[in-house]
C-alpha positions as CSV (number, residue, x, y, z in Angstrom):
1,X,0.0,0.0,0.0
2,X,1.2,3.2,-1.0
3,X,0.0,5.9,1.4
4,X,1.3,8.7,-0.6
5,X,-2.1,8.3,-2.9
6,X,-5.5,8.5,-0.3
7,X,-6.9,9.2,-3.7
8,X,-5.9,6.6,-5.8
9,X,-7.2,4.1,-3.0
10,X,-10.8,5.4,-3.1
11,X,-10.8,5.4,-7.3
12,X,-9.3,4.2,-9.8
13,X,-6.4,6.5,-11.1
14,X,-7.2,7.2,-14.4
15,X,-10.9,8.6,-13.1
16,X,-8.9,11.3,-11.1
17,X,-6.9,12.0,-14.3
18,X,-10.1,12.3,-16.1
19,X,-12.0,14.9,-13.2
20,X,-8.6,16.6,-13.6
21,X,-8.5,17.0,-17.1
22,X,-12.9,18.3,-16.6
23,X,-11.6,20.8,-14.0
24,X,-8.9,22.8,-16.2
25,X,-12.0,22.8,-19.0
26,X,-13.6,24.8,-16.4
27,X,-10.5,27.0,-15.6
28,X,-10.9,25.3,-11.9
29,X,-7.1,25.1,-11.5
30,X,-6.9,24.7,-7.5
31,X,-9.6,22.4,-7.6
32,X,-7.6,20.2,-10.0
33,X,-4.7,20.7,-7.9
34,X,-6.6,19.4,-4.9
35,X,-7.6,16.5,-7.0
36,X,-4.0,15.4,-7.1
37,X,-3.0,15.5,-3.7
38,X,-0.9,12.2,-2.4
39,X,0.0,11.8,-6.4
40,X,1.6,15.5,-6.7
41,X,1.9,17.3,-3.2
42,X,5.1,18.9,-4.5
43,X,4.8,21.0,-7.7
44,X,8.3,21.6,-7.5
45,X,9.5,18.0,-8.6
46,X,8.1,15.3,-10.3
47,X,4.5,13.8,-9.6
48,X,4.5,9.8,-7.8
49,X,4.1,7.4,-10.3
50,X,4.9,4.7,-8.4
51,X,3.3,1.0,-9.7
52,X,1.7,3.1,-12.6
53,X,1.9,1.4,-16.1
54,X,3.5,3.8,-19.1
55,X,0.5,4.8,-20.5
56,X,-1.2,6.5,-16.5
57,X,2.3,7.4,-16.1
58,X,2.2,9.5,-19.3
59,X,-1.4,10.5,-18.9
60,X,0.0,11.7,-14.9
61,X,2.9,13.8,-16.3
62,X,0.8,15.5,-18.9
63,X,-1.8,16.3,-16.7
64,X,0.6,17.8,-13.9
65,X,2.8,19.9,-16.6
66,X,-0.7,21.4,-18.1
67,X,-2.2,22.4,-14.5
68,X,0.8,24.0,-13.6
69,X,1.5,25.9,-16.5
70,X,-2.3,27.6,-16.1
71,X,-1.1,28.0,-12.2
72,X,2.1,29.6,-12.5
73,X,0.6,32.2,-15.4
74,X,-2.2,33.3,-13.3
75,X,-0.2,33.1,-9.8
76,X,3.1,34.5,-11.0
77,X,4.7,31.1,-10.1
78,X,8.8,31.9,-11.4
79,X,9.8,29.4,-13.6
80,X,6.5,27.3,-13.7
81,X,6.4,27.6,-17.3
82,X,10.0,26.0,-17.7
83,X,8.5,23.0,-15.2
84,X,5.3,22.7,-17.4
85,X,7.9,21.9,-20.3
86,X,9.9,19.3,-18.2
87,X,6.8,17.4,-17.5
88,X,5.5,17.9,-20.9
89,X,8.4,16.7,-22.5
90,X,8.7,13.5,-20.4
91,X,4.8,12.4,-20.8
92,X,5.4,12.9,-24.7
93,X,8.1,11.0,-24.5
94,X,6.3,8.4,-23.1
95,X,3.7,8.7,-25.5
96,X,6.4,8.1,-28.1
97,X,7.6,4.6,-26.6
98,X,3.3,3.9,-26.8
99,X,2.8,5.8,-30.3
100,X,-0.1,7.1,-29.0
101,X,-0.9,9.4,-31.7
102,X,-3.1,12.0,-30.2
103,X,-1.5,11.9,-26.8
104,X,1.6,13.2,-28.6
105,X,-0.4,16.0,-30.5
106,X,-2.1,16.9,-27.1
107,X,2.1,17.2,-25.7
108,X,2.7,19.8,-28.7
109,X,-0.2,22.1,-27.7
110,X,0.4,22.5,-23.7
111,X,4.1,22.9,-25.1
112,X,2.9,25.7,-27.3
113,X,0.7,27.1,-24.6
114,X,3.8,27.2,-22.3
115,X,6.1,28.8,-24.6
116,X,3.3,31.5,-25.5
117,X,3.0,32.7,-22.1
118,X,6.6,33.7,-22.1
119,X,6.2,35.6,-25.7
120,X,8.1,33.0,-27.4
121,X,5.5,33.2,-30.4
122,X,8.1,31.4,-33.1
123,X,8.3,28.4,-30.7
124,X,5.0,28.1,-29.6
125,X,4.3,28.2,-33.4
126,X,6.6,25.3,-34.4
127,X,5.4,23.1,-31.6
128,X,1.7,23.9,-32.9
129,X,3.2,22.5,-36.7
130,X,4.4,19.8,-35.2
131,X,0.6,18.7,-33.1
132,X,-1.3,19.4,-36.6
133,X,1.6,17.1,-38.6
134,X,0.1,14.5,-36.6
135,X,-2.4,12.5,-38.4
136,X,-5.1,12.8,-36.8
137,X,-9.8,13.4,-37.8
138,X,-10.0,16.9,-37.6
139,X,-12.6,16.5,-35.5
140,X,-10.8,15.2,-32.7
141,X,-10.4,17.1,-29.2
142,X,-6.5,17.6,-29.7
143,X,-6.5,18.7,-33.3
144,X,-9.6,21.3,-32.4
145,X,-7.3,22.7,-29.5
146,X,-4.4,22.7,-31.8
147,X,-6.6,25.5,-33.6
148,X,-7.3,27.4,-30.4
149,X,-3.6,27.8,-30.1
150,X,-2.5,28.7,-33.4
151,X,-5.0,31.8,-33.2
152,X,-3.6,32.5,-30.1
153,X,-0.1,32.6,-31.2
154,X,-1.0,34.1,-34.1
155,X,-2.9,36.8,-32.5
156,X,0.1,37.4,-30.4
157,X,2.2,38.2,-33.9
158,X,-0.8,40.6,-35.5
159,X,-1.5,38.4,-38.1
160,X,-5.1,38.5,-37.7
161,X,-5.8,38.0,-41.5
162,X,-4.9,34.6,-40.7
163,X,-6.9,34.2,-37.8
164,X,-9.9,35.2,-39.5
165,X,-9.2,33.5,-43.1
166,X,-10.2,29.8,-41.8
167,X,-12.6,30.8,-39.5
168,X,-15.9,29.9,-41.4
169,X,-14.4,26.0,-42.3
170,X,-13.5,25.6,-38.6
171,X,-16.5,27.1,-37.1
172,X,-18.7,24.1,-38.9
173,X,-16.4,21.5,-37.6
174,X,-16.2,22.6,-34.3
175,X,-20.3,23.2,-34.2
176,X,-20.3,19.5,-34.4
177,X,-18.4,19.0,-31.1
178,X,-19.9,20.4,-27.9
179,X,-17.0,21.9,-25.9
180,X,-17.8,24.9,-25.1
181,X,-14.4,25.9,-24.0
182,X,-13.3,25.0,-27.6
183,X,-16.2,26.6,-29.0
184,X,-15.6,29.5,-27.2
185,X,-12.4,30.2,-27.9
186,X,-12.6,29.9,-31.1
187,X,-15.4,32.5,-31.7
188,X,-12.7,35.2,-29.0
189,X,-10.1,34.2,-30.6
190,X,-12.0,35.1,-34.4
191,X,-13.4,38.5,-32.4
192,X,-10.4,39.8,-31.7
193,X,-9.2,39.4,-35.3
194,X,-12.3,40.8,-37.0
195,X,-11.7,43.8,-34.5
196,X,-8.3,44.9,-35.4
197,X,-9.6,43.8,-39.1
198,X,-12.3,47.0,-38.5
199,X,-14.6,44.2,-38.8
200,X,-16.8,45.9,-36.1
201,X,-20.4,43.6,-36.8
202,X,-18.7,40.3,-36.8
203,X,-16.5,41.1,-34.2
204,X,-19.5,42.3,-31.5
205,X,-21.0,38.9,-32.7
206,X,-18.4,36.4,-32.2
207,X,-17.1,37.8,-28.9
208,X,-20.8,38.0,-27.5
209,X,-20.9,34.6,-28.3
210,X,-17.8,33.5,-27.0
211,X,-18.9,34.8,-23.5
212,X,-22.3,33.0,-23.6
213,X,-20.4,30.0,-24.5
214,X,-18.0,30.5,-21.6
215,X,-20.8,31.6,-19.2
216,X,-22.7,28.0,-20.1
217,X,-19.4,26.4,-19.4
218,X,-19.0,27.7,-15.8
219,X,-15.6,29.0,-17.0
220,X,-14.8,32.2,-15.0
221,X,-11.1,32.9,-16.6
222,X,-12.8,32.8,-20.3
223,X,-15.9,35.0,-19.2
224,X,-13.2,37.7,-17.7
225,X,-11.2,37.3,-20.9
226,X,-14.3,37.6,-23.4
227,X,-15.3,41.2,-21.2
228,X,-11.9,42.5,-21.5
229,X,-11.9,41.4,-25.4
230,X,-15.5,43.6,-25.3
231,X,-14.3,46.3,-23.4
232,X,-11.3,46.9,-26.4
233,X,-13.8,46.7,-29.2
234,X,-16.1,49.0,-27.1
235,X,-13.4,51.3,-26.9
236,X,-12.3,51.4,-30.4
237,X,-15.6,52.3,-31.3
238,X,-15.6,55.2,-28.7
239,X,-18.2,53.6,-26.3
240,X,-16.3,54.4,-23.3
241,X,-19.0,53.7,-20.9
242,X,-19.1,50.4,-22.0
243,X,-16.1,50.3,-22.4
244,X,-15.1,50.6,-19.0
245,X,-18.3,48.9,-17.7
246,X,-16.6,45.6,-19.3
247,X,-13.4,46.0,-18.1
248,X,-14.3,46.6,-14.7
249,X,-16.2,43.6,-14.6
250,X,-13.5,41.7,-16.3
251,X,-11.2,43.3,-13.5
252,X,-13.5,42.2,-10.9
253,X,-13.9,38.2,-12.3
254,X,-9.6,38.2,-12.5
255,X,-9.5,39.1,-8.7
256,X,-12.1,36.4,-7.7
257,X,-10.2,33.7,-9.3
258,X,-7.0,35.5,-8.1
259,X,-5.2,35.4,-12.1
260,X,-3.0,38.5,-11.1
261,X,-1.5,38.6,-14.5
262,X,-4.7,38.8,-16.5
263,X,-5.6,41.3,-14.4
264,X,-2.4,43.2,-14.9
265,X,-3.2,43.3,-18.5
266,X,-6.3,44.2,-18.4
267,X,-5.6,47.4,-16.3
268,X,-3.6,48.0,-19.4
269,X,-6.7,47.9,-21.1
270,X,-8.6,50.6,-18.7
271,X,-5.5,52.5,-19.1
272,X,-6.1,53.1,-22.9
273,X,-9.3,53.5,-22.8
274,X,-8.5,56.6,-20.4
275,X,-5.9,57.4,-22.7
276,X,-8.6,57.3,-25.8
277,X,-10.7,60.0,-24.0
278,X,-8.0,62.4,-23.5
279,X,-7.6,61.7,-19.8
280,X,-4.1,61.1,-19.7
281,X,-3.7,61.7,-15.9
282,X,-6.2,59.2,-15.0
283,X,-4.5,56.7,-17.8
284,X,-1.4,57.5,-16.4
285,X,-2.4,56.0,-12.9
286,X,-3.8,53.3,-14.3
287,X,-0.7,51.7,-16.8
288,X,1.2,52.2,-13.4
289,X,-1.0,49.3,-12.1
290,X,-0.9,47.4,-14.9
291,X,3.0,47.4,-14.8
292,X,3.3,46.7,-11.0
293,X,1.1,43.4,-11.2
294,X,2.7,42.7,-14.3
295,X,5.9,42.7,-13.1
296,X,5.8,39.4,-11.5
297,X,4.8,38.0,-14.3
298,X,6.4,35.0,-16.8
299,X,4.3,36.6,-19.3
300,X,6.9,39.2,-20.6
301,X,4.6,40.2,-24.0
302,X,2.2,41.3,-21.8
303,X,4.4,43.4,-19.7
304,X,6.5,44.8,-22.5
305,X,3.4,46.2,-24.4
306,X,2.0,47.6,-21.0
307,X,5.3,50.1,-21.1
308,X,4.8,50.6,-24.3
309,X,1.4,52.0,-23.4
310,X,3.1,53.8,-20.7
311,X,5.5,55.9,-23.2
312,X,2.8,56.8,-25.4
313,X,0.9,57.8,-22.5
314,X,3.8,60.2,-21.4
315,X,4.1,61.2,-25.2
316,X,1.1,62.8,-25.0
317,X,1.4,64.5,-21.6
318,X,4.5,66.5,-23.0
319,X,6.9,64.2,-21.5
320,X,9.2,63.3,-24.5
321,X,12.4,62.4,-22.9
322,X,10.6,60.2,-20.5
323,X,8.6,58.7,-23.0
324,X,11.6,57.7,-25.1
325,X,13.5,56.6,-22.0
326,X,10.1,54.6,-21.5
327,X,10.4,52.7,-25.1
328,X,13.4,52.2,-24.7
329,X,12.7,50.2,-21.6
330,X,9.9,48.3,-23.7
331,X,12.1,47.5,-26.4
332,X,14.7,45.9,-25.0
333,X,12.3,43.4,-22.7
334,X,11.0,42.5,-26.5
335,X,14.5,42.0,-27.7
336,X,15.5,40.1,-25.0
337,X,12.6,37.9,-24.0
338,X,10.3,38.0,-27.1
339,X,12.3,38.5,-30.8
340,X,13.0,41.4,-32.7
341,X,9.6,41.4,-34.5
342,X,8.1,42.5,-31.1
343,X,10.4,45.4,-30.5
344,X,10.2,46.7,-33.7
345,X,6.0,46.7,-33.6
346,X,6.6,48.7,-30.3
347,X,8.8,50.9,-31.8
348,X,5.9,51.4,-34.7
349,X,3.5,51.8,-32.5
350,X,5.5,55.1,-30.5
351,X,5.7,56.3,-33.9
352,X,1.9,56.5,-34.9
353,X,1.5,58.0,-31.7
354,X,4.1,60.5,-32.0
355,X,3.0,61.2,-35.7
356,X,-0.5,62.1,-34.2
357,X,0.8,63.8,-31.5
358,X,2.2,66.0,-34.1
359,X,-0.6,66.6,-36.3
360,X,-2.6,68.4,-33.5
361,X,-2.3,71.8,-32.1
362,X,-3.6,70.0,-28.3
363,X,-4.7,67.2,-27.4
364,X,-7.6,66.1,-29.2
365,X,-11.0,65.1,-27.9
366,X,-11.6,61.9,-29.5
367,X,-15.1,61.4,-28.6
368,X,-16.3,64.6,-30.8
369,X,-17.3,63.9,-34.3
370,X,-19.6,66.6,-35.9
371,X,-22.1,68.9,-34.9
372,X,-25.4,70.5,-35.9
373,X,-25.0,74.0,-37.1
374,X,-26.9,76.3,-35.5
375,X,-28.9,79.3,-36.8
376,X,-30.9,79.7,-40.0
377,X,-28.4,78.6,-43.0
378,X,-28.0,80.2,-45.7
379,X,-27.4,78.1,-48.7
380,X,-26.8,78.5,-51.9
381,X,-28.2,74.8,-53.5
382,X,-27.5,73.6,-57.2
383,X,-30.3,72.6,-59.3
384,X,-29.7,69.2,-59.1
385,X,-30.4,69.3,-55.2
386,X,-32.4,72.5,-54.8
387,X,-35.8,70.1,-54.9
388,X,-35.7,68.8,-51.1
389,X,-37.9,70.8,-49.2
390,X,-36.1,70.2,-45.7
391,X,-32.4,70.4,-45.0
392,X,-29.4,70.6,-42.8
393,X,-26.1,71.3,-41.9
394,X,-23.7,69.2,-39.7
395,X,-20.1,70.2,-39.5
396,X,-17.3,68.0,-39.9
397,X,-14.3,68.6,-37.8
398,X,-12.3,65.5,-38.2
399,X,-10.4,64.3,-41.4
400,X,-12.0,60.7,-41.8
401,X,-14.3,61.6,-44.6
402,X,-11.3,63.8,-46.4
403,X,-11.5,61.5,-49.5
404,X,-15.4,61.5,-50.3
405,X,-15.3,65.7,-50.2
406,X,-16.1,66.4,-47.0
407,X,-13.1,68.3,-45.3
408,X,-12.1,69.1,-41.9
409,X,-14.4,72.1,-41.4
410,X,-16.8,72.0,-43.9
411,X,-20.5,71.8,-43.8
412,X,-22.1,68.9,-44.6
413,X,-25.5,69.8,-46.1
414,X,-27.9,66.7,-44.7
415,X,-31.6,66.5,-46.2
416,X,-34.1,64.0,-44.3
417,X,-34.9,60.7,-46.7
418,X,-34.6,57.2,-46.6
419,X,-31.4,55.8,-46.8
420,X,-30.2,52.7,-48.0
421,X,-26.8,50.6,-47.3
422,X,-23.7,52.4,-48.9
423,X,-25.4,55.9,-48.7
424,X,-22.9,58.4,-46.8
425,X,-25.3,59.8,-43.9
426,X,-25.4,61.7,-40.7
427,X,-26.9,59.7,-37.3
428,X,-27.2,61.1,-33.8
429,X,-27.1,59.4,-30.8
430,X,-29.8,59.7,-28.6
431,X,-27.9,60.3,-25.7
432,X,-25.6,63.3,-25.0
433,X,-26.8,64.7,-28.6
434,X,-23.1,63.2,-30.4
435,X,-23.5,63.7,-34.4
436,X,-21.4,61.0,-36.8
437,X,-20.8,61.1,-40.2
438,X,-20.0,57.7,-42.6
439,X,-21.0,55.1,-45.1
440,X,-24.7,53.5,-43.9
441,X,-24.9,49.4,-43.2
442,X,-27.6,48.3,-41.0
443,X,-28.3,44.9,-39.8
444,X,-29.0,42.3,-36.4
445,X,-30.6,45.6,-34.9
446,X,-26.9,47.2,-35.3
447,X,-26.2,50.4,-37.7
448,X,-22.6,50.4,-39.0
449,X,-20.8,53.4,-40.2
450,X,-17.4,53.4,-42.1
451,X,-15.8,56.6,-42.8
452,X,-12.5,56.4,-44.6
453,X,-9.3,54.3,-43.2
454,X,-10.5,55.0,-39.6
455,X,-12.5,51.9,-37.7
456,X,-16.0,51.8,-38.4
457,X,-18.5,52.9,-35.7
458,X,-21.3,50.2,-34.2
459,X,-24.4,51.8,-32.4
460,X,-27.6,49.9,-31.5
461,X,-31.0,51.1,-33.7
462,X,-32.4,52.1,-30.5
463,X,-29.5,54.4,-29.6
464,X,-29.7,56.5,-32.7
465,X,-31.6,58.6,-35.3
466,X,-30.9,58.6,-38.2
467,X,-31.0,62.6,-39.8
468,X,-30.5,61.9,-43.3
469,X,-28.1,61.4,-46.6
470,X,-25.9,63.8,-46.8
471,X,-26.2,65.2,-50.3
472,X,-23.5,68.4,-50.5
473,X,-20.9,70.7,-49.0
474,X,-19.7,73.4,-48.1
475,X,-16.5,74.9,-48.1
476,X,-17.0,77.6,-45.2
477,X,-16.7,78.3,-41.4
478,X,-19.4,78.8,-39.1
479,X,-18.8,83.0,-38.4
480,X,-19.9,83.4,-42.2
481,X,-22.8,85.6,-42.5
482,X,-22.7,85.8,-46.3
483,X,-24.9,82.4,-48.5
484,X,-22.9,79.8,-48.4
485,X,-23.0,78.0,-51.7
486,X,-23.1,74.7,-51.6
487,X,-21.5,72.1,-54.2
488,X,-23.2,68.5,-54.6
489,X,-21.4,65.2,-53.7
490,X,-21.2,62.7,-56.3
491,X,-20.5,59.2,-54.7
């Protein structure tokens, strides 16, 4: 008798293996670890395989070096992730001397998982070829999760064309398997894509789905990561109140479940959305968090792109030696822990910022679009427009719509019809009165607009009215007291 194992003497091994494999489905990491108790009381060394035959013994080490891969990136464990690879390493191994086919795939993706959390994106990727090399239905659990990970790795290098390009084949096979963990990640992993795509509909859609999916699954990590994925699409489409309700809530679920580097990277995420609404002090605070939880972390992508946020941050509070001092920081974390590729995309990304920074006289305020003119107008119409009985004006003061004729600080001359997809319009939202001008696509109960190279705006039907096509222009500012004449757009 073996009285190291109280567990193994009430069941049968491979039953614990099997509740422990159900728990990390579930993101229920201390659970699984409790699980395992007189088999792996030390995480530090090697679990007790003891009288186990190859194929448990495998099964023991590959369950062990998965848990505590998940544990040391949400607890800050130091050199858990190297431990996950040991035991990895040995149960495929093992797997080897059994040719065990999909055991050995399932080895490749923790292996990948444990070299993404320490921004090692080229190895995580090659250990992700070799899992799908394996000859295996595609409709298999470990083939499905190979997916999961590619997207994540791929994420993690911006190549979200690639991400997205496969979606639509995968999403049928994996509607045919009823993970929801899978399932889920699949759709956050696509949402995130479509978002940085300026795919605003189908990115709304899949990440909404991916926290239902997670939220039937009882898997409080996911749900947290699906709000904070919500909370960066809200943002980019300048819905900062819900923006910030997500992320607090994400902030909220990381705490309960006591994933301190998730959290840490999601202050990041509060940080810029603070930093999107011009309130730079308040972001300022805030990336400061982000950094200090962070800092314990194996997860050195995260923490390199939270200085990065910190240096634009202290770009645009007029603090440019700082802020350089700041990316240089960043950059050389990337160089040394992530790859070249990852310090140079910091470096890009200073460079927008700074180009911006540049282009304005003061710090812009993001969240103002257009306006209605006031005042009786006094336009001069052509013919070809001069039939509408009702019109009127909305200024444009930002550049997005530069290409279809209407300049920064023209007059945009709006007359009230109905308007069909591709039509250039002018909505208002029904709450705080906020005028935007772009290209009209309605549908699911969501308007679209897309104005020029900047991301397109969502809004709910319910939110907004709809004023009109926007028909002509004017070149003219808003102190002119003389007829403004007005010249029709052709689109």
């Amino acid at each position: 008798m073996n009285p190291r194992r109280p567990h193994t003497r009430r069941r049968a091994h491979g039953e614990v293996l099997r509740e422990v494999f159900g728990l990390e489905r579930r993101g229920q990491f201390d659970q699984a670890l409790i699980e395992l108790r007189g088999v792996w009381d030390d995480t530090t060394g090697d679990p007790d395989v003891r009288d186990l035959d190859t194929r448990s013994t495998a099964e023991t080490f590959l369950r062990c070096g998965a848990l505590i891969g998940f544990l040391g990136h949400i607890r800050q464990i130091p050199t858990a992730q190297d431990r996950s690879k040991n035991l990895l390493t040995e149960a495929r191994r093992l797997y080897l001397e059994i040719y065990d086919l999909e055991k050995i795939a399932e080895c490749a993706n923790y292996l990948a998982l444990a070299y993404w959390r320490t921004g090692e994106s080229n190895e995580a990727m090659s250990w992700i070829e070799e899992s799908q090399s394996t000859k295996l239905p595609e409709n298999c659990n470990a083939r499905l999760h190979s997916y999961v990970i590619r997207d994540l790795v791929l994420l993690s290098q911006k190549k979200f064309v690639e991400v997205c390009s496969n979606f639509a084949a995968l999403e049928e096979v994996f509607a045919e398997q009823t993970d929801s963990f899978l399932t889920g990640s699949l759709h956050n992993n696509f949402g995130i894509a479509a978002k940085n795509l300026g795919n605003n509909v189908d990115a709304l859609l899949s990440l909404e789905k991916a926290r239902d999916l997670f939220t039937s699954s009882g898997n409080t990590l996911q749900i947290a990561l699906a709000e904070n994925n919500l909370s960066q699409l809200y943002k980019s489409l300048r819905r900062f109140d819900q923006a910030h309700a997500a992320v607090d809530r994400s902030i909220k679920l990381y705490r309960e479940i006591k994933d301190r580097t998730r959290e840490g990277f999601t202050w990041d995420t509060k940080a810029l959305i603070y930093f999107d609404q011009g309130r730079y002090a308040e972001a300022r605070d805030t990336v400061e968090t982000a950094i200090k939880l962070l800092g314990k972390s194996e997860n050195y992508a995260y923490l390199a792109e939270t200085i990065g946020t910190k240096a634009r941050i202290q770009l645009y509070t007029d603090d440019f030696a700082t802020a350089t001092l700041t990316l240089l920081e960043a950059v050389e974390l990337a160089k040394m822990r992530i790859g070249e590729g990852a310090a140079t995309d910091l470096v890009r990304e200073f460079e927008r910022s700074l180009k911006e920074r540049n282009s304005e006289d003061k710090a812009p305020d993001r969240s103002k679009r257009s306006g209605i003119a006031s005042g009786d107008l006094k336009l001069i119409l052509p013919s070809s427009i001069a039939h509408y009985d009702e019109y009127q004006g909305v200024w444009i003061n930002n550049a997005d719509l530069e290409a279809y004729g209407l300049p920064r600080g023209s007059l945009a001359v709006v007359v009230p019809c109905r308007v069909r997809r591709g039509d250039l319009i002018a909505l208002v939202e029904l709450e705080g009165d906020l005028v935007s001008c772009g290209f009209y696509d309605s549908d699911f109960g969501i308007v679209c607009l897309e104005a020029g190279s900047s991301e397109p705006q969502l809004f709910s039907e319910s939110d907004v009215k709809v004023l009109g096509k926007i028909v002509g222009v004017c070149d003219a500012t808003s102190s002119s007291e003389e007829p403004m004449k007005v010249r029709e757009l052709n689109l």
